[in-house]
N, C-alpha and C positions, 0 to 999 in steps of 0.2 A: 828102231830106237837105239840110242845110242849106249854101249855099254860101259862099266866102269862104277867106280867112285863118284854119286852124285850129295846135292844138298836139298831140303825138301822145305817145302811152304805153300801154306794157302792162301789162296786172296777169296775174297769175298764185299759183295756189293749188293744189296736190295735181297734178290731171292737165287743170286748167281752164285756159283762158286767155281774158282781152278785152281785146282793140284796142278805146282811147279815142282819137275826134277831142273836142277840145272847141276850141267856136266862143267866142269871148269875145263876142263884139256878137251876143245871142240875148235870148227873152224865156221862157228856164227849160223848154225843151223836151228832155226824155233820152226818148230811142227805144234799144231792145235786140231788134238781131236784126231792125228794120222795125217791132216794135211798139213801143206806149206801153208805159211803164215799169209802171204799175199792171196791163195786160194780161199780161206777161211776168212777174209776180211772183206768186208763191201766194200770200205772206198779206203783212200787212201790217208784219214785222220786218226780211222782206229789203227792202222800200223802204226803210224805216229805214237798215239796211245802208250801202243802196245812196247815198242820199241825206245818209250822215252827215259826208261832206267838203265839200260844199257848206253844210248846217245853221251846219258849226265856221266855215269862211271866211264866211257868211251872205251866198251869192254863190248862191241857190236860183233867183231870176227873172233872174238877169244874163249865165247863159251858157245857151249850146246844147252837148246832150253827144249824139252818136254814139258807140253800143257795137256792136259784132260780138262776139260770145262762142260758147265751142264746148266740148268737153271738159268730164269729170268731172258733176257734179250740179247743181240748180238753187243751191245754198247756198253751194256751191266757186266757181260762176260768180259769184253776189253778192259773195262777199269778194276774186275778184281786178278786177272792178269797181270794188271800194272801194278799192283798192290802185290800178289804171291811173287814175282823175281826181285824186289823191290826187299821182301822178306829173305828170300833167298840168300840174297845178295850182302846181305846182315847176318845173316847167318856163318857163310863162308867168312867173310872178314867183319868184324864188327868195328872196325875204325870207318867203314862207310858208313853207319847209321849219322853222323851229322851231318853228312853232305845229301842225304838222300831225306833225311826229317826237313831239312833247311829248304828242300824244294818240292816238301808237301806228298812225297810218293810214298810214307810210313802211316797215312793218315785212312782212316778205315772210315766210307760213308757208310755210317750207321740205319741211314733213314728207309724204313721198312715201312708196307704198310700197315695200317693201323687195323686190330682185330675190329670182326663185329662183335658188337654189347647184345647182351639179352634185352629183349622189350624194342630195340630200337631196328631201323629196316637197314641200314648199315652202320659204319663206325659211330659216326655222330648224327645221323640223318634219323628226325624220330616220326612218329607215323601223322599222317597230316589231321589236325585236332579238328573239330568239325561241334558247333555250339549246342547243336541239340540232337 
């Protein structure tokens, strides 16, 4: 892991979350979880994904990003990724937050699932009525 002066953020999406260091003085190294970014990825959309705040700021070889990610699935860990360097990145300078709100990567999906209710067999599913 890369030593130094970093900037910290977290993303989060559904029941996932990743803790971003990002090192500004690096030569375009992202590790998730210990591994290489391409290692930790299925296919080659969630790099995309993952890589699309760095593409916008075109700040790809300039920083070093440590990820720790947990919860939820590999696709919900890529988009709260893209959401914690995305924070990061706001952080270090904040004259990027218009050009990175203006193309949706400040934007947090909120959509969780919904708890279960007392009385009912899930959230909104209620027990099947039956006339006598």
């Amino acid at each position: 892991m890369p030593k130094g002066t970093y900037f910290y953020a977290n993303g989060k999406r559904k029941t996932a979350v990743a803790t971003i260091r990002l090192y500004p003085q690096g030569q375009g190294d992202l590790t998730v979880n210990g591994l290489k970014l391409r290692e930790w990825a299925d296919d080659e959309n969630m790099v995309h994904m993952v890589l699309q705040p760095l593409e916008i700021l075109g700040k790809k070889k300039d920083v070093d990003v440590a990820i720790i990610t947990g919860g939820g699935g590999k696709k919900a860990q890529a988009e709260a990724i893209r959401l914690g360097i995305a924070r990061a990145f706001v952080k270090q300078e904040p004259s990027l937050r218009e050009q990175l709100k203006s193309e949706g990567l400040l934007t947090r999906d909120s959509r969780t699932k919904e708890r279960k209710k007392p009385g009912l067999r899930k959230a909104r599913k209620s027990p099947q009525w039956s006339k006598r």
